[in-house]
C-alpha positions as CSV (number, residue, x, y, z in Angstrom):
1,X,16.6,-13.6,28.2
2,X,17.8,-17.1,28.8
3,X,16.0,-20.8,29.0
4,X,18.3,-23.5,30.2
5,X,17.2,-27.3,29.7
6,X,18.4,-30.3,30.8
7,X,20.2,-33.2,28.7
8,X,21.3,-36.1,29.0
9,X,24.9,-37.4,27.7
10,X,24.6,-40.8,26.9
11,X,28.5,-41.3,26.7
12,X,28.9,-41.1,30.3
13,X,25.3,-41.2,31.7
14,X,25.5,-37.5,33.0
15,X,23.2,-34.4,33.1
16,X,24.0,-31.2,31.5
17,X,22.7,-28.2,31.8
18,X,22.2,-26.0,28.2
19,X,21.2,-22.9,27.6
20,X,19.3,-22.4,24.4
21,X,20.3,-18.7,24.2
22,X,23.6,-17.9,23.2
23,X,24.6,-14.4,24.3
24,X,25.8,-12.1,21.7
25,X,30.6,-12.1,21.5
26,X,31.5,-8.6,20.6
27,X,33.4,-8.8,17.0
28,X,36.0,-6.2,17.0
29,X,37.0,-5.7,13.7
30,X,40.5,-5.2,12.3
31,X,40.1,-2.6,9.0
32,X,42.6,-3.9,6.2
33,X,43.8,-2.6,2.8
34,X,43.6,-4.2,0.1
35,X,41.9,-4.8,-3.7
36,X,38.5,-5.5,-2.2
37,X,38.7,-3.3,0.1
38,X,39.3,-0.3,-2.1
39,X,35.8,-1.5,-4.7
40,X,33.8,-1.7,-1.4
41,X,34.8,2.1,-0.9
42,X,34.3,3.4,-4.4
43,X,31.2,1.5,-5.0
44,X,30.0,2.7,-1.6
45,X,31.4,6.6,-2.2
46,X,28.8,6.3,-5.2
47,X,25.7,4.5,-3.5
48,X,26.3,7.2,-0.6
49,X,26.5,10.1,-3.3
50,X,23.6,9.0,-5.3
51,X,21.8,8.4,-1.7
52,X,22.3,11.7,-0.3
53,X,23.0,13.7,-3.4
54,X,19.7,12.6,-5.9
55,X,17.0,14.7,-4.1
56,X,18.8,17.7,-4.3
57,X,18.8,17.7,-8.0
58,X,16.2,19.5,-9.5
59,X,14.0,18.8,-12.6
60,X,10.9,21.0,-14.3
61,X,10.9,23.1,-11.0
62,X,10.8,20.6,-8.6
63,X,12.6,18.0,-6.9
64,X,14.0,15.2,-9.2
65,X,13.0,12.1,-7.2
66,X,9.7,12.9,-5.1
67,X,7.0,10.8,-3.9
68,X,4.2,13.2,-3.4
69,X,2.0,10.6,-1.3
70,X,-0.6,13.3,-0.3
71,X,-1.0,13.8,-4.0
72,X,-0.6,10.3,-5.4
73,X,1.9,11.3,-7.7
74,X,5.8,9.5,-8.1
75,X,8.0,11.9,-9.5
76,X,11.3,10.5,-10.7
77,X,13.3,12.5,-13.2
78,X,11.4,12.8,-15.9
79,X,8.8,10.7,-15.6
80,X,5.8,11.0,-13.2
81,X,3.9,7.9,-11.7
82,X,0.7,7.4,-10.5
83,X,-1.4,4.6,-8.2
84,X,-2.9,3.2,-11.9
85,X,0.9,2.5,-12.4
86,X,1.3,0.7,-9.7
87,X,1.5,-2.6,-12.0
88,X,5.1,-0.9,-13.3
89,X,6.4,-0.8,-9.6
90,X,5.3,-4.7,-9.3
91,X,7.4,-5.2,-12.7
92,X,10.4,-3.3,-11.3
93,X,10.4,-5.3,-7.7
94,X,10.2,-8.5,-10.2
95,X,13.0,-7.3,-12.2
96,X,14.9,-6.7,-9.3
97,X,14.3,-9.9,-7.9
98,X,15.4,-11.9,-10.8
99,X,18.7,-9.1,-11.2
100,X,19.6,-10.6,-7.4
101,X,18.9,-14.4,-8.3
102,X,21.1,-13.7,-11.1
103,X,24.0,-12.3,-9.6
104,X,23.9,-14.6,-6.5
105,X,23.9,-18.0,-9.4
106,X,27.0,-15.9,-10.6
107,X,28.9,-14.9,-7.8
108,X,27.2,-15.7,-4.4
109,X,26.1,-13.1,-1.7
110,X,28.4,-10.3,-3.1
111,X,25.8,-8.2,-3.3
112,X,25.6,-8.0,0.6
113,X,29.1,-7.5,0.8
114,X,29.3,-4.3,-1.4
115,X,25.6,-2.9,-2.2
116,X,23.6,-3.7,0.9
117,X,22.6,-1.1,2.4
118,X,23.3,-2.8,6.0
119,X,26.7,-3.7,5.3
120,X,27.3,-0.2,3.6
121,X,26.2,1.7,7.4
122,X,27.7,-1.0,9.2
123,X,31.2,0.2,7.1
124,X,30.6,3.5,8.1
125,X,29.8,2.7,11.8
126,X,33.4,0.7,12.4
127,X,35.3,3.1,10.0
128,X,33.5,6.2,13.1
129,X,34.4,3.5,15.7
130,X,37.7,3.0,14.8
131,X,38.9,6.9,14.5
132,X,37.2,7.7,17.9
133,X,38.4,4.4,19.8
134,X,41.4,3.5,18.3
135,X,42.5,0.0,16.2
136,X,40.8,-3.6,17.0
137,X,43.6,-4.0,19.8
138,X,42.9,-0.5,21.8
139,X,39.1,-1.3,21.3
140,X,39.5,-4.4,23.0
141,X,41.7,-3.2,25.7
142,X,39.4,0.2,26.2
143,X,36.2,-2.5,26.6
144,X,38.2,-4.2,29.6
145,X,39.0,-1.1,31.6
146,X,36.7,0.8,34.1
147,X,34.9,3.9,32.8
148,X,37.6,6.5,33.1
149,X,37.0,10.0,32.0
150,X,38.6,9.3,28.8
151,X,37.0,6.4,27.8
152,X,33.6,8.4,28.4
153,X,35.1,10.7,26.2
154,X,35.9,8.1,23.5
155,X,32.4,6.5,23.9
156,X,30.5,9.9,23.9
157,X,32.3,10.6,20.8
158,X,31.5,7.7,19.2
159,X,27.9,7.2,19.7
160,X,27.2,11.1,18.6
161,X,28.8,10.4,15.6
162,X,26.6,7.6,15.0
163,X,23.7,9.4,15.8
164,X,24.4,12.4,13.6
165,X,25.1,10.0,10.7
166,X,22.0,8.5,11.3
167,X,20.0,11.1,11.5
168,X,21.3,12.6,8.2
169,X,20.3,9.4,7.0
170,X,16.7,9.6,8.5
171,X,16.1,13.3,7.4
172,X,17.4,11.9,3.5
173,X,15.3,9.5,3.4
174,X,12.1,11.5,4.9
175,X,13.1,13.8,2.1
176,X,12.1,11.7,-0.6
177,X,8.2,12.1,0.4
178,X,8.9,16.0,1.5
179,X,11.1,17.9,-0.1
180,X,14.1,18.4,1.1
181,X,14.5,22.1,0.6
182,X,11.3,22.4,2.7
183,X,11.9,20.0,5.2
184,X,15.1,21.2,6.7
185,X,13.9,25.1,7.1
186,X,10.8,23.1,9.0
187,X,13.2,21.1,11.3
188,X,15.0,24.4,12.7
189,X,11.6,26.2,12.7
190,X,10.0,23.3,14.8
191,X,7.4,23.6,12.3
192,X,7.4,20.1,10.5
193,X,4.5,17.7,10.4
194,X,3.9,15.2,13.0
195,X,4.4,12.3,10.8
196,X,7.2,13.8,9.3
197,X,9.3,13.8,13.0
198,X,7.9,10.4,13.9
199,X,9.4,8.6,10.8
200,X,12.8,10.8,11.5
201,X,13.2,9.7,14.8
202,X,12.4,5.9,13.8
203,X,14.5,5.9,10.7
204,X,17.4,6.8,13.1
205,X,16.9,4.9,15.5
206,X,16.6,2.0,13.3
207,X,19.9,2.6,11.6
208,X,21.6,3.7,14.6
209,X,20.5,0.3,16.2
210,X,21.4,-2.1,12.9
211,X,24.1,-0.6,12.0
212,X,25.5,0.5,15.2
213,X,24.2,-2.1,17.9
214,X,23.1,-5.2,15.9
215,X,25.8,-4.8,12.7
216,X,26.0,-9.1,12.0
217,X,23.0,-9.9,13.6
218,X,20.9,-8.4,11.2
219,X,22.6,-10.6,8.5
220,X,23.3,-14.1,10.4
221,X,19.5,-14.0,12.1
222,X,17.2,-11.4,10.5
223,X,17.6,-11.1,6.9
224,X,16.0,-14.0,5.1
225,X,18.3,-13.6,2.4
226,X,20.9,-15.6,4.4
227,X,18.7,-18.7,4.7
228,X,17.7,-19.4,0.8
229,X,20.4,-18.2,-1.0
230,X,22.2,-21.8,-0.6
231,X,19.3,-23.0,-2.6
232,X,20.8,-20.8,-5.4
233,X,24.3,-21.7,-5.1
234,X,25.8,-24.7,-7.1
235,X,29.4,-25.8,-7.7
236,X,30.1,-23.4,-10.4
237,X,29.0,-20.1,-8.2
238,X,31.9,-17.5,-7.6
239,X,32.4,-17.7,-3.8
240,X,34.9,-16.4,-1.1
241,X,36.9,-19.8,-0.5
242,X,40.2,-21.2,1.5
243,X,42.4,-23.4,-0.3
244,X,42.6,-26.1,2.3
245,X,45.0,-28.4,0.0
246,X,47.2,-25.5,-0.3
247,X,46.9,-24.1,3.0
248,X,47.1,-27.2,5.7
249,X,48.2,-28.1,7.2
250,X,48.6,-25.0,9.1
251,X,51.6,-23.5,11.2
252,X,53.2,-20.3,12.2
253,X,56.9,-20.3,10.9
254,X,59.5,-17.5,10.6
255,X,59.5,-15.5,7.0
256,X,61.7,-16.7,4.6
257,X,61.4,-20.6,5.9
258,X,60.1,-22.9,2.8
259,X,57.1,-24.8,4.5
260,X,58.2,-27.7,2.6
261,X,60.7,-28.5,5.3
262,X,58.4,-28.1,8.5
263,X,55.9,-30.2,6.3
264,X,53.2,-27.3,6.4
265,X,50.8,-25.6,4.2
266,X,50.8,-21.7,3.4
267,X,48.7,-20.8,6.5
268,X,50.5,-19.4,8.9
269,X,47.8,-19.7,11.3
270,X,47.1,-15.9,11.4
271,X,43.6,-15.7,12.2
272,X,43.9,-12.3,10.1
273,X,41.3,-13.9,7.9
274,X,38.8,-13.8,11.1
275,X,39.9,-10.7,13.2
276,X,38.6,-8.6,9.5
277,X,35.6,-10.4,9.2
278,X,32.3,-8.3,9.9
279,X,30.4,-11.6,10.5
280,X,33.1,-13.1,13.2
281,X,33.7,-16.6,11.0
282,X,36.4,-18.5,10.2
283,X,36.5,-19.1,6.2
284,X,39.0,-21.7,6.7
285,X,35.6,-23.9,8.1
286,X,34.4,-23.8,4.7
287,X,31.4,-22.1,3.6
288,X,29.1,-20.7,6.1
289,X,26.1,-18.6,5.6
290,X,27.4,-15.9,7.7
291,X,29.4,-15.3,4.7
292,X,28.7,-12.5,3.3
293,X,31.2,-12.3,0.2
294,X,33.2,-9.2,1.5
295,X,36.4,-10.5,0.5
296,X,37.9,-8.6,3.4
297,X,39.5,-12.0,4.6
298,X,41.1,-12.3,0.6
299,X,42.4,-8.8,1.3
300,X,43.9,-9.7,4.8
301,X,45.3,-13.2,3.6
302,X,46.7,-12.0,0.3
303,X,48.6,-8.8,2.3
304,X,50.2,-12.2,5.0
305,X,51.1,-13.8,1.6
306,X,52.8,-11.0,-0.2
307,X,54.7,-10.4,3.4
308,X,56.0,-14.0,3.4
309,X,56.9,-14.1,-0.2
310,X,54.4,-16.9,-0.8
311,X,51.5,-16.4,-4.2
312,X,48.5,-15.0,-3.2
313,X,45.0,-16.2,-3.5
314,X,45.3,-19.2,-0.5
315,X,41.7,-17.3,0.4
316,X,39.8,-16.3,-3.1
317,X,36.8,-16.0,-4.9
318,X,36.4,-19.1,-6.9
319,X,34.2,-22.6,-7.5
320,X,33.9,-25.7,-5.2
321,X,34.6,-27.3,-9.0
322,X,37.9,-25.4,-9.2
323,X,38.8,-26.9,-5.5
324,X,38.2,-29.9,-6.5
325,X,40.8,-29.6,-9.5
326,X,37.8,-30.0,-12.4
327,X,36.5,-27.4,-15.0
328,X,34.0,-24.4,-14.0
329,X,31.7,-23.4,-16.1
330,X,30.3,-19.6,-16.0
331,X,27.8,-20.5,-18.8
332,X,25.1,-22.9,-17.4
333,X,21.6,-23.5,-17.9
334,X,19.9,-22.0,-14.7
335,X,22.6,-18.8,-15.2
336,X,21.4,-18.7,-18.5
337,X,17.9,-18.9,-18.1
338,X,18.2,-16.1,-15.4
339,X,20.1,-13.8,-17.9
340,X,17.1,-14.7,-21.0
341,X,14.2,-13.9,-18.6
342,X,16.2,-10.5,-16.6
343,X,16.9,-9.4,-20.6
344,X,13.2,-9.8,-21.9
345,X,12.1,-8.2,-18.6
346,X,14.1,-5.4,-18.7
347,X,13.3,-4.5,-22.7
348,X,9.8,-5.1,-22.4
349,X,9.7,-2.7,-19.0
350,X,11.9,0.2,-21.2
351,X,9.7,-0.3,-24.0
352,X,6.2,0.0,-21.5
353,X,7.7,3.0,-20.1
354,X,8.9,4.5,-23.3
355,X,5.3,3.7,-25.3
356,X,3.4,5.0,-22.0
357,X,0.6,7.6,-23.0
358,X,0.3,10.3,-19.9
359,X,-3.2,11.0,-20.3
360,X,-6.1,8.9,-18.5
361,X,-9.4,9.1,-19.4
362,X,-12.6,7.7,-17.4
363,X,-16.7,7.8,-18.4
364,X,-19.5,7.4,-16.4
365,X,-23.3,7.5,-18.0
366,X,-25.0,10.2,-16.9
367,X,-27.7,10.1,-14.0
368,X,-31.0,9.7,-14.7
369,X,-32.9,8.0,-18.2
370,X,-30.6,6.0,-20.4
371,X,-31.6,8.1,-23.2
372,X,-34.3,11.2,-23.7
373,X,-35.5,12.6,-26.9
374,X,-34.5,16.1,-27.9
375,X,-37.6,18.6,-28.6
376,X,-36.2,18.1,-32.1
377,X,-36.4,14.9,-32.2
378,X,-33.3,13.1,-31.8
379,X,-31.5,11.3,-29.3
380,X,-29.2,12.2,-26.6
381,X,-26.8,10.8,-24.0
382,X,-25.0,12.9,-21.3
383,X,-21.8,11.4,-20.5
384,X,-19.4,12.6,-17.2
385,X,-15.9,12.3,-18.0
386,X,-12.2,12.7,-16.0
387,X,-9.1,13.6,-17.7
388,X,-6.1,13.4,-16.0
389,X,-2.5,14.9,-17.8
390,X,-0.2,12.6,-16.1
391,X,2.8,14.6,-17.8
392,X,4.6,16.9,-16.0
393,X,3.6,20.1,-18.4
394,X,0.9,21.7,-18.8
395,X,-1.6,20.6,-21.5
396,X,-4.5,21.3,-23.7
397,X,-6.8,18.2,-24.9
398,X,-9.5,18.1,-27.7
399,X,-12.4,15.4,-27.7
400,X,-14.0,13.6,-30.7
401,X,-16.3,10.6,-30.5
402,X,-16.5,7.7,-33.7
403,X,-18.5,4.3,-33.8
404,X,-22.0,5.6,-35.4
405,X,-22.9,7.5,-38.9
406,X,-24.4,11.0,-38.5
407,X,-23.3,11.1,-34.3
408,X,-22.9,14.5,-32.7
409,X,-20.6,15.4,-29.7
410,X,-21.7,18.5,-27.8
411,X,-18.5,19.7,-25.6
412,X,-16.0,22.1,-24.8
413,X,-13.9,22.8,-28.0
414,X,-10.1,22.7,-25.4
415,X,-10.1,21.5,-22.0
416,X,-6.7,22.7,-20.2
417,X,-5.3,20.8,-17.3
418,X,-2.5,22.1,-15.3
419,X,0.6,19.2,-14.8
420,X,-0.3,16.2,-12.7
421,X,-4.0,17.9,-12.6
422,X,-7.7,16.6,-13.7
423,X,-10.3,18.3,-14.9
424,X,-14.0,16.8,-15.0
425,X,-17.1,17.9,-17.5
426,X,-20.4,16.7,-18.7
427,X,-20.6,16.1,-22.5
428,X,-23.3,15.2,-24.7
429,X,-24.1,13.1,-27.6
430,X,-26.8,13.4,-30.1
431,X,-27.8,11.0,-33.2
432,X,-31.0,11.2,-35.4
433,X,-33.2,8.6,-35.5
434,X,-32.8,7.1,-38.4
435,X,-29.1,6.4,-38.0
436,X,-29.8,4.2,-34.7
437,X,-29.1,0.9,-35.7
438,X,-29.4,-0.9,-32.7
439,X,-30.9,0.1,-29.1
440,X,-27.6,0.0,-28.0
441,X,-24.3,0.7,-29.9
442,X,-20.6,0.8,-28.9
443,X,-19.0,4.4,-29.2
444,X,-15.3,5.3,-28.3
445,X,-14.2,8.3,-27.4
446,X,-10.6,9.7,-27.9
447,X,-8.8,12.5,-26.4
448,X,-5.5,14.1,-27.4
449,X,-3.3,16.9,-26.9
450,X,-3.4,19.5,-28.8
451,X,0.7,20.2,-28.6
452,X,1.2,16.3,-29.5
453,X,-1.0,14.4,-31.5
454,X,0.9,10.8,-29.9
455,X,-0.3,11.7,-26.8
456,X,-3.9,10.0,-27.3
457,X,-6.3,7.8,-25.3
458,X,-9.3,6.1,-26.5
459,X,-12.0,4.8,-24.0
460,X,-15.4,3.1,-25.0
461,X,-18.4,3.2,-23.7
462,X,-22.2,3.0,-25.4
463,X,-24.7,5.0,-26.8
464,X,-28.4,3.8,-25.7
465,X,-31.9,4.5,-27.8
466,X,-35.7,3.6,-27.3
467,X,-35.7,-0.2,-28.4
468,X,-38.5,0.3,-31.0
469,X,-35.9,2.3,-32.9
């Protein structure tokens, strides 16, 4: 798609023609070793393990992490959610939105660089493209030649790769809301739900696109993340940084030459620091929000260094106070303030989930009359209630009622629910005359299990008599 206007330059009175749609430059990306290089491998080894390897694990008979949507029921590890928790999951997005202003205060966008899960599959896209294609020179070159047997060959390769990543990917991820061990029999039997293929085939096509096909453009133009994190930043954040005092200016010179004597800076004018970077930018511009903390271009710069015998770190994670030759400070009040408030958060969510009873209880008055009177005489209120064992075992409950003297519950003496299941009963409360107060009194009613007396839940409701009582 492309809209052209025209404008006028008022230098030399002409017309020119722009068009407001840049068209996308390939980034062929050089791979480099190096420090950073090797965390953003073991950090993404374990994110890609814990990924692909976590629903396999099993817990109690069943998958460890499952969300059972056709039953309403979360299962992870030991603990099992349900839709009344769904105040927890807004608490744990929170947490996890203060845990990212925090880090970004500290140390900039490094999470995209190393956790994200685009830059992760992006990683593992150029790391395919590279074996099947060849380094960032023989990419380039293989781009500008006609399609030759060989470079289908290449091409074929490479794109079936992706697509077999990708759908491992899709079929994971589907495997969290059907389990696994259940899904992948289905998917040779051509017997899985419709649903279940529909979000297979769009989970990989959507990471065979972002991470194949759109790679940068889903972090310079589509994730929002990019546009407020400069609010964040200040000039004590950690941040991927050229040295321009040290660096220019800039030259190419022979090894072993002292750039003292040709009047230059440490850059030797490389661009190593832009052929290795996903995003396509040049660092030595100065910060950019295309940036997105990699460190590849440390790893490249610091290898050009250590070749021409000069110290490394002309490219490094530090502070725009730092560049400037004053003090940093790590300690500072927003930093702070975003440590106190993800601390509280996190203790007070660990203590709600430790303290959290597993059993819910629900009453509803019966149908009918408020109230009738016994052929003996007394009072009585029916009562429907709902239990549900939100534990994981299954559970035997008693029921006992308080609030008035002399009150009498008429019930079942156990009620058993199976794990994760309900149960649902009529009870029955009866009170002599005499020891009605009021026409209408508060009464609570408390059920607990018979195996653990902790696990207990009280719900109130009323008990209702003829108002001349």
């Amino acid at each position: 798609m492309t809209q052209k206007i025209e404008v006028k330059d008022v230098t030399d009175n002409t017309v020119k023609t722009v068009d407001l749609y840049q068209e996308r430059e390939k980034i062929y990306v050089r791979r480099i070793k190096g420090f950073y290089r090797s965390l953003r491998v073991y950090g993404g080894a374990f994110l890609f393990a814990a990924y692909f390897g976590t629903l396999w694990l099993n817990w109690n008979g069943r998958q460890a992490v499952w969300f059972d949507l056709p039953s309403r029921q979360f299962h992870v590890f030991g603990i099992t959610f349900w839709p009344q928790d769904f105040m927890l999951l807004s608490w744990a997005l929170i947490i996890c939105a203060f845990a990212l202003f925090f880090i970004t205060v500290f140390a900039g966008r490094v999470w995209c660089g190393y956790t994200c899960p685009q830059s992760a599959w992006t990683w593992i896209f150029m790391f395919i493209e590279e074996k099947t294609e060849g380094k960032r020179n023989a990419r380039i070159k293989l781009d500008e030649q006609p399609m030759t047997l060989l470079k289908f060959g290449r091409k074929f390769a490479k794109h079936l790769l992706w697509v077999l990543v990708a759908l491992a990917t899709a079929i994971t991820f589907v495997g969290y809301f059907t389990p696994i061990r259940q899904l992948i029999p289905d998917l040779f039997t051509f017997s899985t739900s419709a649903w279940a293929v529909f979000w297979i085939a769009f989970f990989t096509l959507a990471t065979y696109g972002n991470a194949g096909w759109l790679r940068e453009q889903v972090c310079i133009y589509m994730c929002p993340y990019a546009r407020f994190q400069a609010v964040m930043f200040d000039q004590d954040t950690l941040i991927v940084s050229y040295d321009e005092k040290r660096g220019e200016p800039r030259g190419s010179r022979r090894r072993g030459i002292d750039p003292q004597e040709l009047n230059l800076g440490d850059c030797i004018d490389c661009d190593l620091c832009v052929q290795v970077c996903p995003t396509g930018i040049d660092i030595r511009d100065g910060l950019q929000y295309e940036c997105i903390g990699c460190a590849a271009c440390i790893d490249a710069c610091d290898s050009v260094m250590d070749k021409m015998g000069y110290e490394p770190g002309l490219i490094r994670y530090t502070t725009e106070h730092a560049l400037e030759g004053k003090p940093s400070h790590i300690l500072r009040p927003r930093l702070i303030g975003y440590a106190a408030a993800l601390t509280i958060m996190v203790v007070l969510f660990a203590w709600v989930i430790a303290t959290r009873v597993p059993l819910e209880m629900s009453i509803e008055r019966g149908r009918g009359a408020l109230h009738r009177i016994t052929p003996q005489g007394q009072i009585e209120n029916s009562y429907n209630i709902q239990l549900m064992n939100m534990s994981q075992v299954d559970r035997s409950y008693t029921l006992s009622v308080a609030g008035l003297e002399g009150i009498e519950l008429i019930a079942p003496g156990q009620i058993d629910i199976g794990a994760g299941g309900e149960a649902e009963f009529t009870v029955r409360l009866v009170l002599p005359p005499e020891d009605l107060t009021l026409p209408n009194n508060d009464v609570f009613f408390t059920a607990t299990a018979v195996d653990d007396s902790q696990v207990s839940t009280e719900t109130e409701s009323r008990f209702f008599g003829p108002a001349n009582f």
